[in-house]
C-alpha positions, 0 to 999 in steps of 0.5 A, spaced: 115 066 729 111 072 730 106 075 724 107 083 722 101 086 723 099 088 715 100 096 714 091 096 713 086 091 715 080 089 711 075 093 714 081 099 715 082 097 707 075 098 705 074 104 709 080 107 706 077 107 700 070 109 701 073 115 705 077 116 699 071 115 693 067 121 698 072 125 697 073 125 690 065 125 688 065 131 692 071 134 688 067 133 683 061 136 685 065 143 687 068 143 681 062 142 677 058 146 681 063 152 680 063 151 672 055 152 673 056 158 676 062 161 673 058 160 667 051 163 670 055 169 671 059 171 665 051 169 661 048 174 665 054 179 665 056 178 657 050 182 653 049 183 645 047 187 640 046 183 634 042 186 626 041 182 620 036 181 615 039 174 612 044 170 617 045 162 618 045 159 624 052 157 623 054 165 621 050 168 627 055 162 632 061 165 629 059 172 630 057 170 636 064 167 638 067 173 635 064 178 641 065 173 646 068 167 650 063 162 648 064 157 643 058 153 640 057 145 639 052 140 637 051 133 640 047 130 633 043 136 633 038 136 628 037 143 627 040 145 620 045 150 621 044 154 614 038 155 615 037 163 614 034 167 620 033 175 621 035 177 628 034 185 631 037 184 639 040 190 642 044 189 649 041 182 650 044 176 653 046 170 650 040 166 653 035 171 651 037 171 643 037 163 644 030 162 646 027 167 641 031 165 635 032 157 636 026 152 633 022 149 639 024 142 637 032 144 638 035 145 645 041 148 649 045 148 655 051 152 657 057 149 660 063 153 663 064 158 656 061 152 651 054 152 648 052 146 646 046 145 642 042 139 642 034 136 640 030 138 646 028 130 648 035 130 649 035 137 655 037 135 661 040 138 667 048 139 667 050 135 671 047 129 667 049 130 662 057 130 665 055 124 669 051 120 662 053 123 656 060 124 658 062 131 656 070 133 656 073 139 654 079 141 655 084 145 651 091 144 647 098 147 646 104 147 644 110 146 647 111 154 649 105 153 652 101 158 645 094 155 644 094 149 638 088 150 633 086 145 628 088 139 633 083 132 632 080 129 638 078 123 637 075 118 640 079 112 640 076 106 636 070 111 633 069 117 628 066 120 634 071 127 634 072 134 633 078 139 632 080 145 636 078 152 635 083 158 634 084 158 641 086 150 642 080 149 645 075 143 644 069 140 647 066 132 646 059 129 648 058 121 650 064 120 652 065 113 655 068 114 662 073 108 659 074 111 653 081 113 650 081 121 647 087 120 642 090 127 640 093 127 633 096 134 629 102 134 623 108 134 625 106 133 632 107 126 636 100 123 637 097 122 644 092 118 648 089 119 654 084 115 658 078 119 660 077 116 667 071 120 671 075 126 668 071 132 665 077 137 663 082 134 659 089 140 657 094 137 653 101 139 651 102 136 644 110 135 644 113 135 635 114 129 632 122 127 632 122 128 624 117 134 624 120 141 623 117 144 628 121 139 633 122 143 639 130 141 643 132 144 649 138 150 648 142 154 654 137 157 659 131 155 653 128 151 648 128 152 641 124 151 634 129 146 630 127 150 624 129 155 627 135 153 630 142 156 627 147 153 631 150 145 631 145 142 636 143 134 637 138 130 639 136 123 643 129 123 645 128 117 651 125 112 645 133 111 643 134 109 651 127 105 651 128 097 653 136 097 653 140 093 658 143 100 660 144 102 667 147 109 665 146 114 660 152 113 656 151 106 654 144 108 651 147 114 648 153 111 644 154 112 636 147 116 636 149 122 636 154 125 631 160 128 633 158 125 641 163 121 641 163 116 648 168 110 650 168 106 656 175 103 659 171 097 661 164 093 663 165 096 670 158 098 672 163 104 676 166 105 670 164 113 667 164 114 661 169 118 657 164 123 654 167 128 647 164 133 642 168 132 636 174 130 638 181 132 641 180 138 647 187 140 649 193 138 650 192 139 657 185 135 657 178 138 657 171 135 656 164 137 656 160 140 661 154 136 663 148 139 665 141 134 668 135 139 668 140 145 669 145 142 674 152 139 674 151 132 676 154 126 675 150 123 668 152 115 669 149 115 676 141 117 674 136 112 672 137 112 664 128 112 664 128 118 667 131 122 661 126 125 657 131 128 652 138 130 651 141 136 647 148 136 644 150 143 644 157 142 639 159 149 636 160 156 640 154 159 638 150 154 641 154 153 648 157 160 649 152 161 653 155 157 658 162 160 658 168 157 661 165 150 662 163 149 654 169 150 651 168 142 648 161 142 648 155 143 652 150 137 654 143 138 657 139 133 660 133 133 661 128 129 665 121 127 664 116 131 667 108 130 670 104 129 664 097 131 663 091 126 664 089 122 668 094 119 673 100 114 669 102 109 674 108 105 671 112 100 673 118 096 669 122 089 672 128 086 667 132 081 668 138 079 665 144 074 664 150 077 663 157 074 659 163 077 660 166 077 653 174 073 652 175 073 645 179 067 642 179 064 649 183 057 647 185 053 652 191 048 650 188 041 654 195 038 653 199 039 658 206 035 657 205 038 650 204 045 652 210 045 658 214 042 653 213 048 648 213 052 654 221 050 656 223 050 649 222 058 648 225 059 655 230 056 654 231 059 647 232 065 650 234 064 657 239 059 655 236 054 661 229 050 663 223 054 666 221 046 668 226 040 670 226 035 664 222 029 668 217 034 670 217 034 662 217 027 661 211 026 666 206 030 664 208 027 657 206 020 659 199 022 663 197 026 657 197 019 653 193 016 659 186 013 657 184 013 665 188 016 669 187 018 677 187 024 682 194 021 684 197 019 677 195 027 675 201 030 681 210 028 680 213 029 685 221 032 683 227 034 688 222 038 694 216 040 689 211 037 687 208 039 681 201 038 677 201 035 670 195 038 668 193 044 666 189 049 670 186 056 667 184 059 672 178 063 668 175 057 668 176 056 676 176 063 679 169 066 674 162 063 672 160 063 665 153 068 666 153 074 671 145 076 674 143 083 673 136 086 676 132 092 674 126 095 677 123 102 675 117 105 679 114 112 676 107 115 678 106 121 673 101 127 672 099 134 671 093 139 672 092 146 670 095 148 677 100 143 678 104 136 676 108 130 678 114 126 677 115 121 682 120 114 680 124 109 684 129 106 680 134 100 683 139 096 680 142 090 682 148 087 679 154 081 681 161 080 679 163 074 675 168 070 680 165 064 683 168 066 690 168 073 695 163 075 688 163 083 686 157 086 688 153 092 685 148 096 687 144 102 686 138 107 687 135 112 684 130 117 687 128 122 683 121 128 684 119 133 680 113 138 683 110 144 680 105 148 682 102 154 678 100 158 684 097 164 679 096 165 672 103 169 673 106 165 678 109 158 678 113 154 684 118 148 681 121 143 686 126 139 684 130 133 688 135 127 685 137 123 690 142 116 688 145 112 693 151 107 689 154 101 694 159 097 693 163 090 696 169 087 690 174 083 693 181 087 696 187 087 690 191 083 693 195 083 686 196 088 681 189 087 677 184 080 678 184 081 671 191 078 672 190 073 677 184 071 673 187 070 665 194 071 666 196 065 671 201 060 669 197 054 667 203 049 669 202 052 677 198 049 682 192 052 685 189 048 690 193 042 695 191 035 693 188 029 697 194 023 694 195 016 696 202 019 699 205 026 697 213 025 697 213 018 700 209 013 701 205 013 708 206 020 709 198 022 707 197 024 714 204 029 714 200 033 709 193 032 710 192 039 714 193 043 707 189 040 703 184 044 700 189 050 701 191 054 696 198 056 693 201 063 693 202 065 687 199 069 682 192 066 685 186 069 686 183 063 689 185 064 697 184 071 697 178 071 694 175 065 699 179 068 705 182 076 703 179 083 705 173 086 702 173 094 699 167 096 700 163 103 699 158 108 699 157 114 695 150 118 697 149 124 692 142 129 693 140 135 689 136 140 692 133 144 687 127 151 687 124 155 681 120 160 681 118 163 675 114 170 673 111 171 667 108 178 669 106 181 662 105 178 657 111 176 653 117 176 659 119 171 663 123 171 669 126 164 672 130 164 678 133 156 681 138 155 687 140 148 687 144 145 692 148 139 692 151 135 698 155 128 697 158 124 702 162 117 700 165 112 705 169 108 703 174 102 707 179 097 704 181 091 708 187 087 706 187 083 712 192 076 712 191 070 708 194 063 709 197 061 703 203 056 701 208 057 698 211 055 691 211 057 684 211 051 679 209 046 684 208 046 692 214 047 696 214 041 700 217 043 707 216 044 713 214 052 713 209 051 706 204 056 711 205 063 710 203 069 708 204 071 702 201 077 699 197 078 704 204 079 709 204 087 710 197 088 713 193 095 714 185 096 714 184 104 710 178 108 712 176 114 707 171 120 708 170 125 702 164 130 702 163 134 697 158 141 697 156 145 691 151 150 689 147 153 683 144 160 682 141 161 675 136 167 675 134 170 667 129 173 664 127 172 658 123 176 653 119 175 646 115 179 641 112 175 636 106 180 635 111 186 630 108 184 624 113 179 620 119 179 625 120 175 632 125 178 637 127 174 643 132 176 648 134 173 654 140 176 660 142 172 667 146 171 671 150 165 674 154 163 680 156 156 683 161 154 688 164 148 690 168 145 696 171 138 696 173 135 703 177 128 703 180 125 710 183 118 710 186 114 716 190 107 716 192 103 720 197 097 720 197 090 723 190 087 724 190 083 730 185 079 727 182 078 720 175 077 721 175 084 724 175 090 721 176 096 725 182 102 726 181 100 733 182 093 732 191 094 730 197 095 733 200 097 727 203 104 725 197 109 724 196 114 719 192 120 716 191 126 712 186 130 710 185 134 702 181 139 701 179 144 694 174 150 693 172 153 686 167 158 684 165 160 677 161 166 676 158 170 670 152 174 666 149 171 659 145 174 654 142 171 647 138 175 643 135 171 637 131 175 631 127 173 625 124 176 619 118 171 616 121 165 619 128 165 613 132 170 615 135 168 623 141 171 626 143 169 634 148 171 638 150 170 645 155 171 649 158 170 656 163 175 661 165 169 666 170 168 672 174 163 674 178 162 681 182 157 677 187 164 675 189 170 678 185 175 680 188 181 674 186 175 669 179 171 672 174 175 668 174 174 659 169 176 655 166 170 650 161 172 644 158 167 639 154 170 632 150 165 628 145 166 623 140 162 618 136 161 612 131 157 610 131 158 603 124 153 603 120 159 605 122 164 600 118 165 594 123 162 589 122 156 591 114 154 592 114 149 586 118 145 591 113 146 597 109 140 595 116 135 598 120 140 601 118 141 607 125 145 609 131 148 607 136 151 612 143 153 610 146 156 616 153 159 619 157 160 626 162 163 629 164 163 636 169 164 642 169 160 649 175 160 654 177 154 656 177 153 665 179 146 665 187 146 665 189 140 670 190 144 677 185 148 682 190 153 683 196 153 677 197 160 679 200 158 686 207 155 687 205 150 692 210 147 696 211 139 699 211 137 706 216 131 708 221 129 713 228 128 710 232 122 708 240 125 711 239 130 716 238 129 724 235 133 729 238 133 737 234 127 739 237 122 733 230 122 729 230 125 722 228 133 721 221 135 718 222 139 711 219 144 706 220 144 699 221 151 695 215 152 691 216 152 683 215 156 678 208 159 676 207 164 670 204 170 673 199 171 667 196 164 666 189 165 664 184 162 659 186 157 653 182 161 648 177 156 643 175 159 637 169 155 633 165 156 626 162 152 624 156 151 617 151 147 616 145 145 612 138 142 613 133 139 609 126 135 610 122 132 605 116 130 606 116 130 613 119 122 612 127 124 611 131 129 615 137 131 614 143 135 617 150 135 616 156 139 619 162 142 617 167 146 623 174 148 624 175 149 632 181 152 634 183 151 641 189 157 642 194 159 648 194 152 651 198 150 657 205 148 656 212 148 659 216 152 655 224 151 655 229 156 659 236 155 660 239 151 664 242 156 669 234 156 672 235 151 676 228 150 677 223 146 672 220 151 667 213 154 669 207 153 664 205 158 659 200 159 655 204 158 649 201 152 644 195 152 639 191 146 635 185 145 630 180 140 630 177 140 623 171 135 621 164 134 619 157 130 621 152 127 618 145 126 621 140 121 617 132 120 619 127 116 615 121 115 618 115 112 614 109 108 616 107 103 610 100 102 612 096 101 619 100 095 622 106 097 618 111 102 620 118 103 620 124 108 621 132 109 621 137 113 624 144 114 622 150 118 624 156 119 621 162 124 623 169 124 622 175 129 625 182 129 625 187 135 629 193 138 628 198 141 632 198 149 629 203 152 635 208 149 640 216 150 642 219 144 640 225 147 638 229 140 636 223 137 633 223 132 637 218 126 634 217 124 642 213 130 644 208 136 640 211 140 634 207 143 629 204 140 624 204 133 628 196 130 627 194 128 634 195 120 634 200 119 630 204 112 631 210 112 629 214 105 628 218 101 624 216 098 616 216 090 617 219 086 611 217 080 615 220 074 619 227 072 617 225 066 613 233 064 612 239 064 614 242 067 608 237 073 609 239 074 617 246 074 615 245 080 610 239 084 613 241 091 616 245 091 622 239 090 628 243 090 635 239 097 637 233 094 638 236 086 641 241 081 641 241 074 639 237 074 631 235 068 630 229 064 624 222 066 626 225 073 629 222 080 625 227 083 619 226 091 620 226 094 614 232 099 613 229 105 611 235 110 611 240 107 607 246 106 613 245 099 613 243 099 621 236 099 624 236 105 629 231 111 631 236 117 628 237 122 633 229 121 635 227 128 631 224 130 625 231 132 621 233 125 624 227 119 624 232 113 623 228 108 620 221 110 623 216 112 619 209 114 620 205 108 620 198 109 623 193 114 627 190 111 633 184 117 632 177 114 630 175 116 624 168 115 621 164 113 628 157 111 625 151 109 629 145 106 625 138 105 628 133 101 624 126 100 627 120 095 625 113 096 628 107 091 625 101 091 630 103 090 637 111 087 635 116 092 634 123 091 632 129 095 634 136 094 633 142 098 634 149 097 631 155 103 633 162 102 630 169 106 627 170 105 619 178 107 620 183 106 626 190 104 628 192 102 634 199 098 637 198 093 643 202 095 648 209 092 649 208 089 656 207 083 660 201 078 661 197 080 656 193 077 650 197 079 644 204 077 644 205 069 646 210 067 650 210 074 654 206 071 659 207 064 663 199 062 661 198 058 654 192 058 649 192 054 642 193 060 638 200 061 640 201 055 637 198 055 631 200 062 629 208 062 632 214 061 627 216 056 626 221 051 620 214 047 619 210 054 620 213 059 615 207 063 614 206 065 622 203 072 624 207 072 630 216 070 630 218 064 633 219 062 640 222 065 645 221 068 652 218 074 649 217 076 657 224 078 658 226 079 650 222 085 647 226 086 641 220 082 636 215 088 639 218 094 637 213 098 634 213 096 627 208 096 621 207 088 622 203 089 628 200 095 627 192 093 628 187 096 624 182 098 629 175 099 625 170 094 628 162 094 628 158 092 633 151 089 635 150 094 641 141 092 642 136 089 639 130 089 642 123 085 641 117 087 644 110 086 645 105 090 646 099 085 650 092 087 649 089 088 656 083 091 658 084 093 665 091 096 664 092 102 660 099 099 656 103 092 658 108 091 654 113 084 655 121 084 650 128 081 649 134 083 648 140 083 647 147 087 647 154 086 643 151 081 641 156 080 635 162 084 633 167 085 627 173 087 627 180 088 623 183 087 630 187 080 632 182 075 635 184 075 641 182 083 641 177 086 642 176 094 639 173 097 645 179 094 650 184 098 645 186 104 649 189 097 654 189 090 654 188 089 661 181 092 662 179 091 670 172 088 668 170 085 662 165 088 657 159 083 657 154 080 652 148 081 656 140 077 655 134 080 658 127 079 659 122 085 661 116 087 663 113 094 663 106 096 665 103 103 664 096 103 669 
């Protein structure tokens, strides 16, 4: 095998970097060399006149300082800075005074615009002194950019420091080059930055997250949390920190109230469900999602990339955004290059994943369990499922101590059937599935210019033994800014993700079904026997053994089946250029650019299979097809395009005096097209190989496109007086292609305002523990875009070909179908939003916010009733109304016990319910909206219990509507009416029968709470999210874990928990064969499942290793949904509650991770 010759040699290597050490000494030396001259020039330049009689050294520094750009430092100086001098210099330079008032024994150097004074045996030239005593300047600022003063610069490990000036502005002497600055200021999260060879040092100080003066991210902005008047939450990257995540919404459930994220599934391709305090429409809508200003898709990026995220909840804080923020605005933003040295990290993780099956309980004896099996179907169906020495076989096996291969199989009239049970989970799915994850980001900045760059790859398999699912992603993300001048700044942006897929075809309706659901007295693979019908018949049979049978058995398709297989590639491009050309205005222009393509191929290619269903049928033509009959291989191309064109400008005041005023106006327009083009082709001509080409079947194709465009102009105007009185408004005049051109354009203001009652002078007692006090209020419009189609205001008409008539060559005619009614004045659905609040902080360790708001969602499309002579289906209107009502409550408690000990909690808590406020419903039907329904309600039938008698089965209401043949064991419906029949009335509100209100399905009181435990290098953090108050009903239908006996499979729990004259106190009735018979399962108060639960989502372990060589190395565990409690019956499982069937389970997860910071 030939060896790939290296990338560098050793001699290549080591000229490489050689050739690199000259060129960073020779930076440093142009840059040194250009402080040297600056400063000479401005020495020379600057002149002063000074006059006192008595002046300390000190004094004359700071006069000094005050007339100039200097600033003084000492480096263990002896001179005695309040010694007392007379100075009397006019128009002289700063070299001139020093030489003539400075004591021999006291020397200087000017470095740049820094003075420092030092002993004269330590004078020495410049250069030295950068390269020996190790000289670092720098200075700080805040997140806007405004110098810092007052910040301490300490030395790490050492009481060597100083603090900044006025100007943020620090300078320190006898810095070792592996030293480690740390940069600490109240409210402010404390940095550390490795010197390295670095002389000038420039940080950005980011608020502490329990600090008042938190900087989050707003529309088109940031703004002091103090400050803020509107309802806005937020996540910063630590609550993503060391989880088993590979997308946001998991990181970000239950962390933040009123955000509300469910899941459908444990699918890594599954979205998220992402809601702001609660129901939207009765035509649907969710939140717009922004990641660093775009329209993306927020479960494909690397959750490590996040820096923050801002949940924009009420009008006055989303109403800039206009059409999309209707429900709520989330903003993304993504890390960025940090100043210091250059950060190199790199993270790996590694995890087991179990699929979680609640109250799995196999029943192992398999004559018990067919007997019970048949007594329930012949109970309902009045015959066997099973023959009775079928039954009697498997009976006896059951009692064998050894029994063989052969004793296992009963051969019975032209079947042969298997005696053991078989539960195809623990056939078709392995118990634990891996999940790699790797994270690579190299980071950096300067005054000129910064850097993020990461990759991010995740590799995840399926839970099937055989044909297994694989899952893999990549993240590329590179963020560039250049300052090109003091007023110019270039932003480059590029987000590339690339998501591949290989599942098995769907041979079946889910293999979720195939995998649970499958009749636990079926065969699934053909035997080696002694002899299958008669004796000497072994080599007749011997060529299907191994084959699998057909029914509902995923084994052959997964072995042998199809394959679906796609990869979707998405990239944003995105250039900013920002303007700042005076002072206090900044104008920001972006164009972003999206292009996503996917290719996507499904093969259901033919499989052979034998046929059967409680046994193997032994004939002749046991081969066939089976589900895989009807053939075809699907090829489809979508490609999507988007763009997006901010441009604002923003303009601030913070030099009036007591009052601060900062207004911002822009413009916005994004246009969207989406192209789909699908091909299929039946009758492959062989299995193994995949091609529209290879068939000889019937070809088809069609093809889909859609465009959209929005387009709008914004404004925000923020003012405050002191810093306690706060007023905001925003505003929004937006268009959308969604509606007719007359009714395309609305008008969407918001107004908030504030109070810190903390600032006033009333409450200055309170100062020493208050550190705010805010009380705020909002009110605000937004239009509502999302209303189901991209035209509703076009009637569209479908092609198709007729099923009667003919033309003159006998085929059949191609036909148009007239186009249906449409409103010619659909336009925005209306949300109105108000909202109060208040925040309080107290000493810095607990801060509180909490929230109450009404949201009014108005004019929402509905189809309204005409009379019948119409002939036509009734177009929609805008012609319903409903209110959101709720409150939320965040609770932050931060406190540091010593130097090894510290700890903090999060808590979120909020509730909502909604009502139905406007709607035609003239008949009151419950079935449909009407006013003063609440969103969620389940109605059902009350429960007495299960017929315990005969006597109590004679005298119970009449309950024929409902089902036939009641027997013992079967549910007694209580007869609420009176009228001695259980029935549904009319189905209206005048008329409910014997239905009543039994539940609401919305989830109230969702919570999340987060404590944290840090001693020394370990740290400890556990998350926990759940619901406190939820109803929900099982579905009704077949093969599913809840209601035994409407499935062919079998667990123990239908045993144990099924009626019976030995089982009097069952939760469910007796047995029968619920698959055929639903008349026990109407929706009734027995059943009704208390849905609240909690969760362990992540506790997470780790380790911060001392290593010298590197900057930071930490190692952790973790684990997720480790443990849960709920009210639901066992076999369920609260976050599956909107369906039984999820197509992949959730998973308990166990990982172990290293990260490494270079």
């Amino acid at each position: 095998m030939k060896k790939r010759k290296p990338f560098l040699t050793g001699n290549e290597f080591f000229l490489l970097r050689k050739i690199l050490r000259i060129m960073k000494l020779t930076a440093i030396f142009l840059l040194v060399s250009t402080m040297l001259v600056s400063a000479s020039v401005y020495s020379q330049s600057t002149r002063l006149t000074l006059k006192f009689k008595d002046i300390s050294y000190e004094e004359l520094f700071k006069e000094i300082e005050k007339q100039t750009e200097f600033r003084f430092a000492f480096s263990d100086s002896k001179l005695n800075s309040r010694q007392k001098i007379r100075i009397d210099v006019t128009n002289e330079t700063l070299e001139e005074i020093l030489n003539t008032t400075l004591p021999d024994e006291i020397a200087y150097e000017i470095i740049d615009r820094y003075v420092v004074i030092l002993n004269a045996i330590e004078k020495s030239p410049v250069m030295k002194i950068l390269q020996q005593q190790g000289t670092v300047s720098g200075k700080v600022t805040d997140s806007d950019e405004l110098p810092l003063p007052g910040v301490t610069v300490v030395v790490k490990g050492t009481t060597q420091g100083t603090v900044t000036n006025a100007d943020g502005e620090y300078f320190l002497t006898n810095v070792p080059a592996e030293a480690t600055l740390v940069f600490s200021f109240v409210g402010m999260r404390t940095q550390e930055i490795s010197v390295g060879a670095q002389t000038n040092i420039n940080v950005a100080m980011e608020v502490d997250a329990i600090g008042i003066e938190e900087v989050v991210a707003v529309g088109y902005g940031t703004q002091k949390k103090a400050n803020l008047t509107g309802a806005v939450g937020v996540a910063n990257s630590e609550r993503l920190e060391n989880r088993t995540i590979t997308s946001l919404g998991q990181g970000l459930q239950g962390v933040i109230p009123g955000l509300n994220i469910t899941y459908q599934s444990g699918d890594p391709n599954e979205a998220a469900n992402f809601n702001i305090r609660g129901y939207e429409s009765i035509n649907g809508g969710d939140p717009l999602i922004l990641v660093d200003g775009v329209p993306m898709d927020v479960e494909k990026i690397n959750p490590n990339d996040i820096k923050s995220v801002s949940v924009l909840k009420d009008a006055s804080s989303a109403a800039i955004y206009g059409a999309r923020a209707a429900f709520g605005v989330i903003l993304v933003e993504t890390k960025t290059g940090q100043v210091g040295k250059t950060n190199i990290n790199f993270s790996v993780q590694t995890t087991l994943q179990k699929a979680i099956f609640p109250g799995y309980e196999p029943v192992r004896d398999g004559g018990t369990a067919r007997q019970i099996q048949n007594e329930a179907y012949k109970i309902t169906n009045g015959r066997t499922l099973l023959p009775d020495p079928v039954i009697q076989a498997a009976l006896a096996y059951q009692e064998m101590e050894n029994p063989t291969t052969d004793d296992a199989w009963f051969y019975y009239e032209g079947f042969l059937y298997p005696l053991e049970n078989t539960y195809m989970k623990d056939l078709a799915m392995r118990n634990f599935a891996p999940q790699q994850q790797y994270d690579f980001s190299i980071n950096g900045a300067s005054e000129k210019a910064s850097y993020y760059v990461s990759l991010g790859a995740i590799n995840k398999d399926g839970f099937f033994r055989y044909g297994n699912e694989s899952y893999k992603r990549y993240n590329v993300l590179s963020k560039i800014d250049f300052q090109v001048t003091d007023w110019f700044k270039l932003e480059e942006r590029i987000s590339f993700s690339s998501v591949l897929n290989d599942n098995p075809h769907d041979y079946h309706d889910q293999w979720y079904y195939q995998s649970i659901a499958k009749h636990f007295y079926s065969p699934h693979t053909f035997p080696d026997l002694t002899y299958y019908v008669e004796p000497g018949d072994h080599d007749q049979w011997a060529p299907y053994i191994g084959m699998h049978l057909d029914n509902r058995n995923p084994l052959p398709y997964l072995k042998n089946g199809g394959r679906n297989t796609t990869t979707e590639n998405d990239i944003w491009l995105t250039q900013g250029v920002t303007i700042t050309p005076i002072k206090g205005l900044k104008i920001r222009g972006d164009f972003s650019y999206r292009y996503y393509w996917q290719d996507m191929e499904r093969v259901r290619s033919q499989v052979d299979v034998l046929r059967g269903f409680n046994g193997f049928e032994m004939t002749e033509d046991i081969v066939y097809k089976g589900q895989s009959a009807n053939d075809w291989i699907e090829s489809r191309f979508d490609k999507n395009t988007y763009y997006v064109f901010n441009t604002y400008a923003e303009y601030v005041r913070n030099d009036i005096g007591d009052h601060y005023i900062k207004g911002l106006i822009g413009f916005n327009e994004e246009y969207g097209a989406t192209h789909r083009v699908t091909t299929r082709s039946t009758q492959l001509i062989t299995p193994i190989i995949h091609s529209l080409t290879a068939t000889t079947g019937v070809k088809s194709n069609s093809d889909a496109k859609n465009e959209i465009m929005l387009r709008g102009m914004f404004y925000r105007l923020n003012y405050s007086y002191k810093d306690k009185y706060l007023f905001e408004s925003n505003g929004r005049y937006d268009g959308t292609s969604r509606f007719p051109q007359k009714d395309r354009f609305g008008f969407f203001p918001s107004f908030s305002l504030g109070w810190r009652l903390s600032e006033e002078a009333f409450m200055e007692g309170a100062s020493v523990w208050l550190d705010n006090l805010k009380i705020r209020a909002s009110y605000g419009e937004l239009g509502n875009q999302s209303v189901g189609a991209y035209y509703p205001y076009i009637s569209t008409m479908a092609s198709g070909t007729s099923t009667f008539l003919l033309d003159g060559g006998g085929n059949l005619t191609n036909i148009i179908s007239p186009g249906g009614l449409v409103s010619n004045s659909l336009t925005w659905e209306t949300v109105e939003s108000k909202n109060v609040g208040i925040d309080f902080t107290i000493k810095r360790k607990l801060d509180v916010s909490l929230d109450y708001f009404i949201r009014d969602t108005k004019n929402m499309l509905m189809e309204k009733s005409y009379p019948d002579p119409l002939g036509a289906e009734a177009p929609s209107e805008n012609a319903a109304d409903l209110r959101n009502t709720g409150w939320e409550l965040a609770v932050t408690w931060h406190d540091k016990v010593s130097n090894d000990w510290s700890y903090n909690v999060n808590l979120s808590l909020s509730d909502y319910q909604t009502e139905i406020t406007k709607y035609d419903n003239p008949t009151g039907d419950i079935g449909d909206y009407y006013v003063g329904k609440k969103i969620g309600e389940i109605w059902g039938y009350k429960t007495v219990g299960l017929f315990q008698t005969e006597e109590e089965l004679a005298n119970a209401a009449d309950q024929s509507r409902l089902g036939s043949n009641w027997r013992l064991g079967d549910v007694h419906y209580a007869n609420l009416d009176d009228d001695d029949e259980i029935t549904t009335g009319s189905n209206t509100l005048d008329d409910t029968g014997d239905r009543i209100r039994i539940g609401n399905s919305t989830p109230r009181y969702a919570f999340g709470i987060n404590p944290s435990i840090k001693y020394k290098n370990f740290s400890l953090d556990i998350f926990a999210q759940g619901v406190l108050k939820r109803d929900w009903y099982p579905s009704r239908g077949n093969f599913l874990r809840f209601w035994p006996f409407k499935s062919l499979s079998m667990e123990q729990w239908w045993l144990d928990d099924t009626w019976s004259p030995e089982n009097t106190d069952a939760y469910f009735p007796g047995k029968q064969f619920a698959y055929s018979d639903n008349k026990n399962t109407h929706v009734q108060t027995r059943y009704l499942q208390n849905a609240a639960y909690i969760r362990l989502k992540n506790i997470t372990l780790s380790y911060n290793i001392p290593v010298k060589f590197v900057a930071n190395a930490q190692v952790y565990l973790n684990g997720t949904n480790l443990w849960e409690a709920t009210g639901m019956y066992k076999t369920l499982d609260p976050e599956y509650s909107t369906d039984l069937v999820p197509r992949y389970m959730f998973q308990r997860s166990f990982t172990l991770g290293l990260k490494v910071t270079l």
